[in-house]
Residue, then its C-alpha position, 0 to 999 in steps of 0.5 A: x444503552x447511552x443516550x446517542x443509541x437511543x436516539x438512533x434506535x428511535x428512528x428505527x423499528x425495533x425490527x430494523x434495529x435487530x436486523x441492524x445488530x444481526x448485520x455487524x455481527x455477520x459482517x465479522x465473517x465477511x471480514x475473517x473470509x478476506x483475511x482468510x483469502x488473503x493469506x492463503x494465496x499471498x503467504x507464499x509469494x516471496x520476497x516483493x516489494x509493493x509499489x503505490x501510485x495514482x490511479x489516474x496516471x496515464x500512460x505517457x506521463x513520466x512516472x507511468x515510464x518510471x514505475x514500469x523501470x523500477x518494476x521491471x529492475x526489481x525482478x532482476x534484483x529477484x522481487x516480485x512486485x505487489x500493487x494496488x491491481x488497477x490501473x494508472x502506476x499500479x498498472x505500470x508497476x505490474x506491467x514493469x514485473x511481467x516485463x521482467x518475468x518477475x512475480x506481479x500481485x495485484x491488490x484490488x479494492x471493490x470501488x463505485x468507480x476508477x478501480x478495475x484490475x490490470x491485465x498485467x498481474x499473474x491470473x493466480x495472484x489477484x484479489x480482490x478485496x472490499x475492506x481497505x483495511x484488509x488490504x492494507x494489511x496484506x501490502x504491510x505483511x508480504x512487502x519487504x519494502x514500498x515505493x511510493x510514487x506521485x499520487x492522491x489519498x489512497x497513495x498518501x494513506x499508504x504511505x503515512x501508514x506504513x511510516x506510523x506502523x514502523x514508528x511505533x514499533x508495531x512493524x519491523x524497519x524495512x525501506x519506504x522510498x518516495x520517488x519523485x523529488x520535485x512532487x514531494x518536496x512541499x510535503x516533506x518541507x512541511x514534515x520537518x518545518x511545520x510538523x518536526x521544527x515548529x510544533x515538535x510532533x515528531x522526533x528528527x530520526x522520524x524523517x528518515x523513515x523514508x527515502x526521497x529519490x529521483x531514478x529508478x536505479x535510486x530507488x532499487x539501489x535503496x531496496x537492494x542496500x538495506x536487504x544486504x544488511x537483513x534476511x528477507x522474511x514478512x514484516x510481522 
């Protein structure tokens, strides 16, 4: 035991500190039961492409309006579409799919406050999760794309990850479309003056990892052209 845990365990019973160990060994269970969950109902769901958003948007907010088109265009181009399950542009993603007929998977995460699922998603295709890393695994593996539209952390969480996966090789290449060009383009100016030029901790090919549209046809017409160059299967 280093001297860190020793200070720790000294502020503890030692029968607190073995209920502390017997705890995060159970908690691997709660963790494998999640992925489990998530497997089962997502592993058949078909070609969808997630979509990333606030969940503070309100409903006559112009990107509430545009995820609900890019949504709704998806199904017609045969997608199903996979959000976050809450409210805001989750919401008006989801709204988008069952205006169109379309498949609509809600994602959701156990939160104190700001997250309760949508009535828009299919009754058989929600869950909810309480591990954002769960989560996050199930939007990489059964999305065949992700559009990223204006939002906070969450959202920019997504979005970094994904480019980082797809870096890296540890997934395969497939579209991540941010929309919204006057809301991005201070970060991306960033990206490639400070991150890529200045400091060179990117390489320039890492800036087209992603896709920087305006309109919902844009952003369809970005899905819709890389998946008539591949077949549609999981990402990994």
């Amino acid at each position: 035991m280093n001297s860190s845990e020793e200070k720790i365990k000294k502020a503890f019973s030692e029968k607190n500190w073995n209920e502390i160990k017997a705890s995060d060994s159970w908690q691997i269970f709660k963790i494998m039961a999640e992925f489990v969950e998530g497997f089962e109902k997502l592993s058949s769901i078909g070609p969808c492409v997630s979509i990333f958003g606030s969940a503070r948007t309100k409903e006559d907010n112009a990107y509430y309006q545009l995820a609900v088109d890019i949504a709704y265009k998806l199904t017609l181009s045969g997608y199903g579409v996979i959000t976050g399950g809450g409210p805001g542009i989750m919401e008006a993603a989801n709204r988008g799919a069952r205006k169109g007929n379309g498949k609509s998977v809600g994602i959701n995460i156990q939160l104190p406050f700001e997250q309760f699922s949508n009535q828009y998603i299919d009754h058989d295709k929600l869950i909810t999760f309480k591990h954002f890393f769960v989560r996050k695994v199930m939007f990489q593996k059964y999305a065949q794309g992700f559009i990223v539209l204006p939002g906070g952390f969450g959202t920019f969480d997504e979005f970094f990850e994904s480019a980082t996966l797809i870096q890296t090789g540890k997934i395969g290449r497939f579209p991540i479309i941010l929309v919204g060009k006057e809301y991005w383009k201070g970060l991306i100016d960033w990206i490639e003056d400070k991150v890529m030029e200045e400091q060179k901790n990117i390489s320039p090919e890492d800036t087209h990892l992603f896709t920087l549209v305006d309109t919902s046809d844009e952003a369809v017409e970005v899905i819709n052209d890389f998946y008539s160059k591949y077949l549609l299967s999981p990402n990994f």
